[in-house]
C-alpha positions in Angstrom: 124.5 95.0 88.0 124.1 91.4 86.3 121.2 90.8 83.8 118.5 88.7 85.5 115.5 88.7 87.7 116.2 91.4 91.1 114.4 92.3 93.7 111.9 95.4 92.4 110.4 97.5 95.3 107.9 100.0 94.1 107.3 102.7 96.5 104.1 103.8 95.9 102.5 101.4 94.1 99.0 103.6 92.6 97.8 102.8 89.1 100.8 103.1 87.2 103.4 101.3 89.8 100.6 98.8 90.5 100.3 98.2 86.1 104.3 97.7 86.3 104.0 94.9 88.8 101.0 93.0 86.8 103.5 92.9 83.4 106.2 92.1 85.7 104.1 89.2 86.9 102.8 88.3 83.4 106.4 88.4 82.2 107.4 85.3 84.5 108.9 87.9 87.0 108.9 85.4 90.0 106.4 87.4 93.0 109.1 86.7 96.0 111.0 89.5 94.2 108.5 91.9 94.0 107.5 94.3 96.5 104.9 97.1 96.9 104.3 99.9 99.1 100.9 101.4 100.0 99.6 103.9 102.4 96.6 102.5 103.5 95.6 98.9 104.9 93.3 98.3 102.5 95.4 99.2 99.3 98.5 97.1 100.8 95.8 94.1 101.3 94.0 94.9 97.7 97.7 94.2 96.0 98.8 91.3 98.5 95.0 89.1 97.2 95.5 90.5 94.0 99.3 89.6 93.1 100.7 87.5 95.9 103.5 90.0 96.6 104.9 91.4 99.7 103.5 94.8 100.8 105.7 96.3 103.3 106.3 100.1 105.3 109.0 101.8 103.0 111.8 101.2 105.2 112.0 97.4 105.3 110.8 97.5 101.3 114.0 99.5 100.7 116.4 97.2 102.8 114.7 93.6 100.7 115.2 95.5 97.0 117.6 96.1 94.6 115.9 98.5 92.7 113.8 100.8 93.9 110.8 102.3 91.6 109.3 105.5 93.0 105.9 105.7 91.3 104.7 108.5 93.6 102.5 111.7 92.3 105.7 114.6 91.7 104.2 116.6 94.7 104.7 114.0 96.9 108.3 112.9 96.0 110.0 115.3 98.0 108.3 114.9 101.2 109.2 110.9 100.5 112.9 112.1 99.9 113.4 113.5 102.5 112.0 110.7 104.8 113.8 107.7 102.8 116.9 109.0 101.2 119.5 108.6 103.8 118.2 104.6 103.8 118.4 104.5 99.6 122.3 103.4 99.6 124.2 103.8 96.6 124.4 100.3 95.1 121.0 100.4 94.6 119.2 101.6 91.0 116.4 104.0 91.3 114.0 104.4 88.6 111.8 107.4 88.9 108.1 107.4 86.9 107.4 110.5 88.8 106.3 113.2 85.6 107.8 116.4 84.9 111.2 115.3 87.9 114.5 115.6 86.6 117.0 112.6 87.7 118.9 115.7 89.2 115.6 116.0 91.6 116.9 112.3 92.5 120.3 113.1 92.5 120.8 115.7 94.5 118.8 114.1 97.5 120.4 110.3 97.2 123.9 109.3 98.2 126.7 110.3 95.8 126.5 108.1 92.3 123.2 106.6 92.6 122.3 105.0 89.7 118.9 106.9 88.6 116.8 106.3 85.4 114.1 108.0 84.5 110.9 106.5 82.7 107.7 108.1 81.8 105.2 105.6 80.4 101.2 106.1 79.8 98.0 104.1 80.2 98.1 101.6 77.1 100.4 99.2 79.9 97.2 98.3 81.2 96.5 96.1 77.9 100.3 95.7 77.1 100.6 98.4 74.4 102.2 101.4 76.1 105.2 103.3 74.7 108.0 104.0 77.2 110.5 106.3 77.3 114.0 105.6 78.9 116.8 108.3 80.2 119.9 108.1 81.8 121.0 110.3 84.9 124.5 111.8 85.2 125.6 108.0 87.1 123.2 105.4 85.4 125.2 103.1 82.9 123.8 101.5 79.5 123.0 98.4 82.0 120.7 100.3 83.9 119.1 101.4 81.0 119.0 97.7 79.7 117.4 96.5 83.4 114.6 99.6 83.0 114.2 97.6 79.3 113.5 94.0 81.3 111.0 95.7 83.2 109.0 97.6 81.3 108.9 95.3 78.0 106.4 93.3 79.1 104.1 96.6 79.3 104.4 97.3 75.3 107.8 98.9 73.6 110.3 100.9 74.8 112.8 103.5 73.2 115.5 105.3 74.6 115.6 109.0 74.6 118.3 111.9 75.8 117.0 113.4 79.3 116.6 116.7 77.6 113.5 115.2 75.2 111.5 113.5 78.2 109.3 116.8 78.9 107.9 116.5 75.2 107.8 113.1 75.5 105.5 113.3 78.5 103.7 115.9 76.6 103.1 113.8 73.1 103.1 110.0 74.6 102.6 110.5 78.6 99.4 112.7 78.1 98.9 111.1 74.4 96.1 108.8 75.4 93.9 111.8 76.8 93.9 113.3 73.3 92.6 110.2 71.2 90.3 109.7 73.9 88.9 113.1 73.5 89.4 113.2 69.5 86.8 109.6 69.7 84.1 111.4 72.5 83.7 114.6 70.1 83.6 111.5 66.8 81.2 109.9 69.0 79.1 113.4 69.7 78.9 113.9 65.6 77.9 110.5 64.4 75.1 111.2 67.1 74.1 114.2 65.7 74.1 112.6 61.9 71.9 110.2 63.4 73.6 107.0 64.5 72.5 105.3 67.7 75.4 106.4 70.6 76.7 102.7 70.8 77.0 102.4 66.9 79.1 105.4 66.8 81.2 104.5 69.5 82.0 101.1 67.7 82.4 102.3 64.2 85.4 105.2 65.7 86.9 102.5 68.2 87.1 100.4 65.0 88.2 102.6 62.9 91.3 104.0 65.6 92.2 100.6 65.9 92.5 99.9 62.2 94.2 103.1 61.6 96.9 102.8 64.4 97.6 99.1 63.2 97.9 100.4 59.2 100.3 103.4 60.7 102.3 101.1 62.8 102.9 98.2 60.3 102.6 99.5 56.8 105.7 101.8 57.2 104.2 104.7 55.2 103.7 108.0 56.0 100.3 109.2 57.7 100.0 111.6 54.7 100.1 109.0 52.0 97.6 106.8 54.0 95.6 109.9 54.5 96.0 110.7 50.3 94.0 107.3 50.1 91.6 108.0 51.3 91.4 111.2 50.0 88.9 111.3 46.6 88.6 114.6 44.5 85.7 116.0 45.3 84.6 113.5 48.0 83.5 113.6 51.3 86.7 113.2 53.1 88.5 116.1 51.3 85.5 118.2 52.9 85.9 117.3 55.8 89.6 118.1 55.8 88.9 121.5 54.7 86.9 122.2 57.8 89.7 120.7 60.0 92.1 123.0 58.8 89.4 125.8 58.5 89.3 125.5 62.4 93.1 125.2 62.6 92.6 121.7 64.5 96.5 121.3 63.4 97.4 124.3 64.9 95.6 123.7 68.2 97.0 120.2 69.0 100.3 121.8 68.0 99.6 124.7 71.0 98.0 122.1 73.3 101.4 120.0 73.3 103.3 123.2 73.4 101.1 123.7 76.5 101.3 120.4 78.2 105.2 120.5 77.4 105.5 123.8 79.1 103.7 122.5 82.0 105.8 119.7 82.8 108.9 122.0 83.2 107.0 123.6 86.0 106.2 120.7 87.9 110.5 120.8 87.2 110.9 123.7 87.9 108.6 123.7 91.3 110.1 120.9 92.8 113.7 121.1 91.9 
């Protein structure tokens, strides 16, 4: 497949598919090549206003596109397999952002050789900063993998990983938001209880997440030696660390990725 603007159908277009077509849109992605598919009236009409594109039954969508994304939850993919696969022929590239499906799911239910990448991307896209990750199936060349690049630049950066990694990736990046989310509530919930107004707290974390990331991302040091400096003997930060570890906070985000890895090979394992 040539490098350049196609025709992207994405079937299913909920928060995430509907996030891939805004930074396709903000990339210069032309809207005549971009189609959505919805299940309800009012969703198709919400994206038509919204983005100018076509919304169209999954059928005709499929027929118009030369890739197809399939942004559906991973307990509804097979019921859409089994309705659309016979009409997903095999010149066309599928690129799956269902979590936790193998491009064998894929595979096994398309025509023989189908082209099928597999992406798993996270929230950040809706402000242009996500992280996603990029695998080949058993028939997708490095110019798939360059095409699933073009589309989902525009929604932050983009790495390439081996198939076999994608579970912890979904597990350390998909679900990595939720986590900083919920480390900033219980930051919020203690500045309250020190006694800063809720809104103060909430601005002084946000800040400071935002400062750290930035510092981690473009300094190019390790997070311990940025952690060292802040550090002081005998100060208030080395305290604080000491109850972390007291509490085996390291060892608990360690198990809850463990966990959330473990999970995603059961929504494999349930559906394949």
């Amino acid at each position: 497949m040539a490098r350049g603007v196609h025709t992207v159908a994405v079937i299913g277009a909920g928060k995430m598919g509907e996030t891939m077509l805004s930074g396709l849109l903000r990339a210069g992605w032309p809207a005549s090549e971009l189609i959505a598919t919805a299940r309800r009236d009012e969703r198709a009409g919400q994206l038509r206003e919204r983005y100018g594109i076509r919304v169209l039954p999954n059928v005709e969508a499929l027929a118009a596109a030369e890739v197809v994304v399939i942004a559906v939850k991973p307990q509804d993919a097979p019921a859409l397999l089994e309705e659309l696969a016979a009409k997903i022929p095999a010149d066309k590239v599928v690129i799956s952002m269902c979590a936790g499906l193998p491009t064998a799911f894929f595979e096994k239910r398309l025509a023989p050789e189908t082209p099928v990448v597999r992406v798993m991307s996270n929230t950040p896209a809706l402000v242009d900063e996500a992280m996603t990750a990029i695998s080949a199936g058993s028939h997708a060349t490095g110019e798939h993998l360059t095409l699933a690049e073009e589309m989902f630049t525009p929604l932050g950066r983009t790495i390439r990983v081996p198939e076999s990694q994608q579970d912890a990736v979904t597990a350390l990046s998909g679900s990595g938001p939720a986590y900083f989310y919920y480390l900033v509530e219980a930051m919020t919930d203690a500045g309250i209880l020190l006694g800063l107004p809720r809104q103060v707290a909430h601005d002084l974390i946000v800040q400071a997440a935002i400062g750290s990331a930035v510092m981690l991302r473009d300094s190019g040091e390790h997070p311990v030696t940025l952690r060292e400096a802040v550090t002081s003997p005998a100060g208030t930060t080395i305290n604080a660390v000491v109850e972390l570890e007291r509490h085996r906070v390291r060892a608990a985000l360690i198990d809850a990725l463990a966990a959330a890895r473990d999970r995603a090979r059961e929504i494999a394992a349930e559906y394949t």
